[in-house]
N, C-alpha and C positions, 0 to 999 in steps of 0.2 A: 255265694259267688258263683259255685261251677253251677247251682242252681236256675239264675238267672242268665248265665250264657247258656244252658242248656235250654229255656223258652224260649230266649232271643232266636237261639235256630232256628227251633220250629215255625217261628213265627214271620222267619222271614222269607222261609222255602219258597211259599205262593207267590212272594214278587217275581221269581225266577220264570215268567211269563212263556222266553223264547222255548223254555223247555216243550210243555205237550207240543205246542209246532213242531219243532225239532221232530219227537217222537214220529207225528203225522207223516212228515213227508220221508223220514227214515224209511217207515212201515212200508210207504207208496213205492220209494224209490225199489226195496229190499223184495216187494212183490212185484214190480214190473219186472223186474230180472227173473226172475222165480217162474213168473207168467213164461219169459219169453224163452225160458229154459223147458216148459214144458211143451212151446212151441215148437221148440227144436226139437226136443221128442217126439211129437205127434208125427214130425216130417218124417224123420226114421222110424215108423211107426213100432216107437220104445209101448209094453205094454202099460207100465206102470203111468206115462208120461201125462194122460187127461186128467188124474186123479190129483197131481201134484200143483194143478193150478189154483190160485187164488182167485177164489169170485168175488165181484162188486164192482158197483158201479164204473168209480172212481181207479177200480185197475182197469176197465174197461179202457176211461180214457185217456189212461195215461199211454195203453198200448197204443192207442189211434195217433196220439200225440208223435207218438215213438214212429211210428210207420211214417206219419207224414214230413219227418226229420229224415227221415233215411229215405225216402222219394227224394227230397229236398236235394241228399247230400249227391246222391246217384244223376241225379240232372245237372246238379253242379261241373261235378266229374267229367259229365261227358263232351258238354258245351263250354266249360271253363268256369272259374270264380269269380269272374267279373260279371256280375246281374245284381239282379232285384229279388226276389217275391211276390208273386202275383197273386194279389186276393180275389180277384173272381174267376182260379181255377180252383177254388175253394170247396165250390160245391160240388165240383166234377168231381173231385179227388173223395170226396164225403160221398157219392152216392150210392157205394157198398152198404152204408148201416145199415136204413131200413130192411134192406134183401137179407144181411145176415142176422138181424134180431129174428126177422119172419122166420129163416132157416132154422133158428133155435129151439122157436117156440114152437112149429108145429112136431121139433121130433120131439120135444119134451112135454108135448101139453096134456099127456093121460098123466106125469105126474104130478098135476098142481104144484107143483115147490117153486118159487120166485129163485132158489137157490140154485136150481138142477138148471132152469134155464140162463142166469148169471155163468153162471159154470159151464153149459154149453157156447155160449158169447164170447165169454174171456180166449176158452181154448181154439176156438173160430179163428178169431182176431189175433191171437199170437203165430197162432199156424200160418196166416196169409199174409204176416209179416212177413215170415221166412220164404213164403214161395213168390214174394216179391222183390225181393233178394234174389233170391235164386233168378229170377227173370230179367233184374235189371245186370247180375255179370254175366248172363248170355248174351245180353245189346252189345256188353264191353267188349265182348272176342273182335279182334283184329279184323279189317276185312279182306285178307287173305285166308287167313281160316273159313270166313263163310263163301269166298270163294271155293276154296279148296273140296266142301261139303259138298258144292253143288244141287242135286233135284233132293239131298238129304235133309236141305237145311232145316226147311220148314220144318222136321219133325224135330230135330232141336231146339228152334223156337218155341213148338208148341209144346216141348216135355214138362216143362214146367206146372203147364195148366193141365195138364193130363195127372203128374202126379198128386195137387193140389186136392184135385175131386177125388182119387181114392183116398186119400192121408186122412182128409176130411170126412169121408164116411167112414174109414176106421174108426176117427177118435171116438165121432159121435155113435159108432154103436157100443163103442166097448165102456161112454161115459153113461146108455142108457140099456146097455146087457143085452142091445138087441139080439136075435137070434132069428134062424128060418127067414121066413118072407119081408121080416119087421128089417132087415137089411136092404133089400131091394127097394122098402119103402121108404130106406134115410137115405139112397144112392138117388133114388125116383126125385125125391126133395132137395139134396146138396145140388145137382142139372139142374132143375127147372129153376126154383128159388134163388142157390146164391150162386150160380155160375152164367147161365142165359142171360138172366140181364145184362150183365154186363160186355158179354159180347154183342150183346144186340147194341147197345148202348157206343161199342166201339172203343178205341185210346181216348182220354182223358186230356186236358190240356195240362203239361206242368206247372208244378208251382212256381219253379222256379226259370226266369226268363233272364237268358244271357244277354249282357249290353251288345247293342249291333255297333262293328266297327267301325271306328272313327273313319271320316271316308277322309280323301288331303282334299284339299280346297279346290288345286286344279282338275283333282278328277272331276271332281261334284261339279265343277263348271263347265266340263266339255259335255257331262251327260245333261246338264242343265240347255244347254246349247244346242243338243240332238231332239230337245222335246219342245226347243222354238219354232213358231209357227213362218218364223222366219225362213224354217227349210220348206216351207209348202212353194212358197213363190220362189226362190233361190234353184229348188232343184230340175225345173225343167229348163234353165236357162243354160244351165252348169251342163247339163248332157246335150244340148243341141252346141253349146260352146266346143265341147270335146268333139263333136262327132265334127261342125266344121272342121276345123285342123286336120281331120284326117285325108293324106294325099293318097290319090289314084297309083297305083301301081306302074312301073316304066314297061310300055309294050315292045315284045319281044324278049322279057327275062321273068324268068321266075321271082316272085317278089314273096317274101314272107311277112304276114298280117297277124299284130297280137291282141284278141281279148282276154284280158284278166282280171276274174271275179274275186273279190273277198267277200265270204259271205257272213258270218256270224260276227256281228259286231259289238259284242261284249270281250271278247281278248285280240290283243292288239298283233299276235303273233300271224294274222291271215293277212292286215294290213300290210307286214313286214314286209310277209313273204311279196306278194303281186307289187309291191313299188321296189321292191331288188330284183324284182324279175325286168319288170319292165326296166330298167337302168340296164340288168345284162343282156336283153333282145336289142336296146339299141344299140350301144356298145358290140358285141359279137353279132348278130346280125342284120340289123341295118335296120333296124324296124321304127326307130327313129321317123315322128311324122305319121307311122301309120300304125300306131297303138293307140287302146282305149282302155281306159281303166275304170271299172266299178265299184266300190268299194262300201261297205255298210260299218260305219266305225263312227260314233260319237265328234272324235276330234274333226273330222274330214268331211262334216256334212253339207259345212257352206263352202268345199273345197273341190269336192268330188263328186262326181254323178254316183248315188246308190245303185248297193246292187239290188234290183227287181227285177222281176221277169219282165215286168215291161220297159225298163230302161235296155235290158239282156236283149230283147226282141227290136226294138228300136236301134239299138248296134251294130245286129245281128243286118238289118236292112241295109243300116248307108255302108257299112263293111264291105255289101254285097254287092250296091252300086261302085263302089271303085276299085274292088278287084277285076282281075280278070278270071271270067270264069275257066278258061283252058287250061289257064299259066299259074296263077299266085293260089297261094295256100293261107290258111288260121289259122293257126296256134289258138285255141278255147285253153285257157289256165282257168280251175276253178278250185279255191281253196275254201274250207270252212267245217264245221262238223256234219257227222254224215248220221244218218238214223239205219235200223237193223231193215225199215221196208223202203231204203235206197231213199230218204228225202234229204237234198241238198239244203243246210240251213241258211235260209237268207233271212236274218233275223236283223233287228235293231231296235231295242226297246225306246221309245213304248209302240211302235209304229205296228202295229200288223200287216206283217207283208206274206205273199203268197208264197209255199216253199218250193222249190225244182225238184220235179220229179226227171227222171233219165227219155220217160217218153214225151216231155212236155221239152224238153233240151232240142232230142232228136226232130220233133217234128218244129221248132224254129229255124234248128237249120236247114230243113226242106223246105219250107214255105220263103226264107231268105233267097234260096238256091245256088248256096253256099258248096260248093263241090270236092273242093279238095281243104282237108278237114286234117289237121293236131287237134286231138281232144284228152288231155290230163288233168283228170279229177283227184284231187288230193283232198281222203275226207275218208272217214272210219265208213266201213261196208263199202265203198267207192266201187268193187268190184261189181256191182246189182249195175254199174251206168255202162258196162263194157258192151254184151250181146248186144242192147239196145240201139249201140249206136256205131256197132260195126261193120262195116261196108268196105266194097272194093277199093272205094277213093277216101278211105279213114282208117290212120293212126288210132288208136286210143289205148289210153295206161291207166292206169287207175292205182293208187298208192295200196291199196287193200283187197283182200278176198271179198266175194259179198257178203262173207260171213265172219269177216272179221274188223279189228280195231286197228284202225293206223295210230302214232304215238307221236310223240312234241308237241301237242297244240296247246304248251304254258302260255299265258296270258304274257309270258317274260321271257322268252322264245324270243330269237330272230329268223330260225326256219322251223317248220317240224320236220321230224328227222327223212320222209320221203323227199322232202321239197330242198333240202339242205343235200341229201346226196346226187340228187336231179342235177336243179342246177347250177347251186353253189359249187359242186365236186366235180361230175360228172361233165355239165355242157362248158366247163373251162379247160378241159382236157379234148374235148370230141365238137365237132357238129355234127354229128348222128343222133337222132335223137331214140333209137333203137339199140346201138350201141351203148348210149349214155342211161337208157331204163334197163340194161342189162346190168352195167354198175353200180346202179343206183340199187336194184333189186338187191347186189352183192352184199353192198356198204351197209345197208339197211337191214340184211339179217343177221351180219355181223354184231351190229350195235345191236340188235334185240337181244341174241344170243348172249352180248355180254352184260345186257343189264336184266337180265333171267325175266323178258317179258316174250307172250303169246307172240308167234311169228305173223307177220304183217299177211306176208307173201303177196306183194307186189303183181297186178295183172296187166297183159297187154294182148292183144291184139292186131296186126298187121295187115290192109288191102294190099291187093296185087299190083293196083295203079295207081297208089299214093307212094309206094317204094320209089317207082320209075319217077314222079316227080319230084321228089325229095332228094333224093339223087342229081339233080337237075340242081336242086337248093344247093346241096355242098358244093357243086360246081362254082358254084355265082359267089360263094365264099372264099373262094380262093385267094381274094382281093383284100378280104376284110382285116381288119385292123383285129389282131390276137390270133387269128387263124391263118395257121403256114399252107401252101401249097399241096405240103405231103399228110396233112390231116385232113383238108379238104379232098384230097384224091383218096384215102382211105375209108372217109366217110360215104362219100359215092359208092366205093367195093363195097362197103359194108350197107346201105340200102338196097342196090339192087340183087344182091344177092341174099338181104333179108327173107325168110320165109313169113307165110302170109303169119302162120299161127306154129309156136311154138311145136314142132313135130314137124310140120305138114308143109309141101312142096308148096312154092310160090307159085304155082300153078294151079292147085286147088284151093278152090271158095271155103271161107275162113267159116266152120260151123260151131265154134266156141271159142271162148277164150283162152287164152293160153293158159295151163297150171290150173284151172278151175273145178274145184272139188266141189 
């Protein structure tokens, strides 16, 4: 009896199938770790660390498998969980092997062994795991930290790959005992072989492709609406409509004249601002009738003449024909993002429009002959539009240094924060508009200061014979509906006794702009 239970077992072991698998992928799993442990070695270049690795094929791929999961998991991270997998950046991500078999084999080919070059392979491949690793949590730092680095960053980006080629010529001479010259000739090989191609080659596409956000239906309809051929025929009709309605000036009084640009028309906060402006110019000062509005925004295309330089210059003209040239004054509002070589964007996809440059500004308003000149550009670097277009009979402010970034322009914004102390703050309390950019400069480094961002520092400039006639404007205000008599007579003191440029008597020609470093 215990005879025949004793066959019975043996006899039945072999059905137990799952076992060698089992074993198999035990072995795999037990040597990828093993691998990737001598991997981590190699990087701290542990001496013992090359020797510990298991060669073959099949750890080969399991380490490749492993790297392209932890790409995988790293792309996920940075762009979110919500995507796909992308199978034809398949082969982009795959085009290290050929380069590091080749790298293997030429430092291992005086020793004929299939083993020594496996072994060189394995320890390659777990190594550039970790210095992949290592590369994908330097993308992760914060970008205030690589703010913070500045002209340093680059070499912590590229520490990575810098440590990657020594770690790798360590392994490899100490897996092939190199010595003397036979080191220079694994370093000469790890450069050319497995590190150049790949920068010649450049980034790679990820595997992994985050879903693009759900857009709401009405957005998708207003930009659907901005790429109607609809607006080709709509929009010359729509700016010669505007510029009718605009009334002549009353002779004998100082009259103030508003154009107001929004220019980048992917966030709705430039739109905000120029249609709140244009509500407080009529309102406070009377400009009711003789404002024009520009504006580059999806929703507003079959509503509003765009901003373009040639819509800007066509304005620019009948503005000119019914001012008076002696008497009335422009107000130029321009709002939108700004670039570091002074271009105003006048953008609205998909349209290509031309962008404003500060001499392509200034000479429209010479060729209109446009005289007595407000020009407030509100836009990052906004400072590069000052010198250009400062003259004896020109105002101009500019929200920013030329070398720096103005702030607010959230797409969820109703002002950014120069255009929100101007003259949401500032021109409800004053009509001085020199008085009101000195408060606004106030209010505005206040709020930087308290939200620990880069100072704006607000620019302006002053003519000597726009003070006298602006001064003339507060006068005419005195009537206006929001503005008292005793602020209108203050605003007056306060223009003509305005200096041209910050420092500099109102008697000497303004030869910079104020605060300009």
């Amino acid at each position: 009896m215990n005879h025949e239970n004793h066959d019975m077992s043996r006899t039945s072991t072999p059905m137990a199938s799952p076992g060698p698998a089992g074993n198999v992928l035990g072995d795999l799993i037990r040597n990828l770790i093993r691998n990737l442990a001598a991997g981590l070695g190699g990087l701290l270049l542990w001496v013992r660390a090359p020797g510990a690795a298991r060669a073959g094929v099949l750890a080969w791929v399991a380490l490749e498998i492993a790297g392209l999961l932890a790409s995988v998991g790293f792309e996920a991270a940075r762009t979110g969980s919500d995507g796909r997998i992308d199978p034809g950046a398949l082969p982009g991500q795959l085009f290290h092997l050929p380069w590091l078999l080749l790298c293997a084999w030429l430092v291992t080919r005086r020793q004929h062994r299939s083993d020594a070059l496996m072994q060189a392979v394995v320890v390659l491949a777990a190594l550039w795991i970790w210095i992949d690793v290592l590369w994908n949590l330097v993308a992760l730092l914060p970008g205030d930290i690589w703010d913070s680095l500045g002209s340093n960053a680059q070499w912590v980006w590229w520490a990575p790959l810098a440590w990657g080629i020594v770690a790798s010529t360590v392994v490899l001479c100490r897996l092939q005992g190199a010595t003397g010259l036979r080191r220079a000739g694994v370093l000469c090989t790890v450069l050319l072989v497995l590190v150049l191609p790949q920068i010649a080659v450049g980034p790679q596409a990820p595997l992994w492709l985050a879903a693009e956000p759900r857009q709401d239906p009405a957005e998708a309809a207003r930009w659907q609406q901005a790429r109607s051929e609809t607006v080709i025929y709509r929009q010359p009709s729509l700016l010669t409509e505007a510029l009718a309605r605009l009334e002549p000036g009353q002779p004998g009084k100082t009259d103030l004249f508003l154009l107001a640009v929004a220019g980048h028309g992917a966030q709705d906060v430039f739109l905000r601002e120029v249609e709140k402006v244009e509500r407080l110019f009529a309102e406070r000062f009377g400009t009711g009738g003789r404002s024009v509005v520009l504006a580059n925004n999806p929703g507003t295309v079959l509503t509003r003449p765009l901003a373009t330089v040639s819509a800007l210059e066509r304005s620019l003209q009948i503005i000119a024909q019914r001012m008076d040239d002696d008497e009335d004054v422009l107000f130029v509002f321009l709002t939108s993002h700004g670039a570091e070589d002074h271009l105003f964007d006048l953008s609205l996809w998909p349209w290509e429009l031309e962008q404003l440059t500060p001499q392509r500004l200034a000479g429209l308003l010479d060729a209109a002959g446009i005289r007595n000149r407000v020009i407030l550009v509100s836009a990052c670097y906004s400072g590069g539009f000052v010198l250009p277009l400062a003259g004896p009979d020109t105002l101009v402010m500019a929200a920013a240094r030329a070398d720096r970034s103005s702030h607010g322009c959230s797409h969820e914004a109703d002002w950014t924060f120069f255009g929100r102390a101007f003259f949401d703050e500032a021109l409800r309390e004053t009509t001085s508009f020199t008085d009101a950019f000195e408060r606004a400069r106030t209010a505005v480094a206040r709020r930087e200061a308290a939200e620990g961002l880069e100072p704006s520092e607000p620019q302006i400039a002053v003519g000597e014979a726009i003070s006298v006639r602006l001064a003339d404007l507060a006068a005419g205000w005195q009537t206006t509906p929001g503005s008292s008599p005793a602020q209108a007579a203050s605003a007056a003191d306060a223009e003509t006794s305005r200096p041209l440029c910050d420092g500099e008597p109102a008697q000497q020609k303004c030869a910079e702009p104020a605060n300009q470093r």
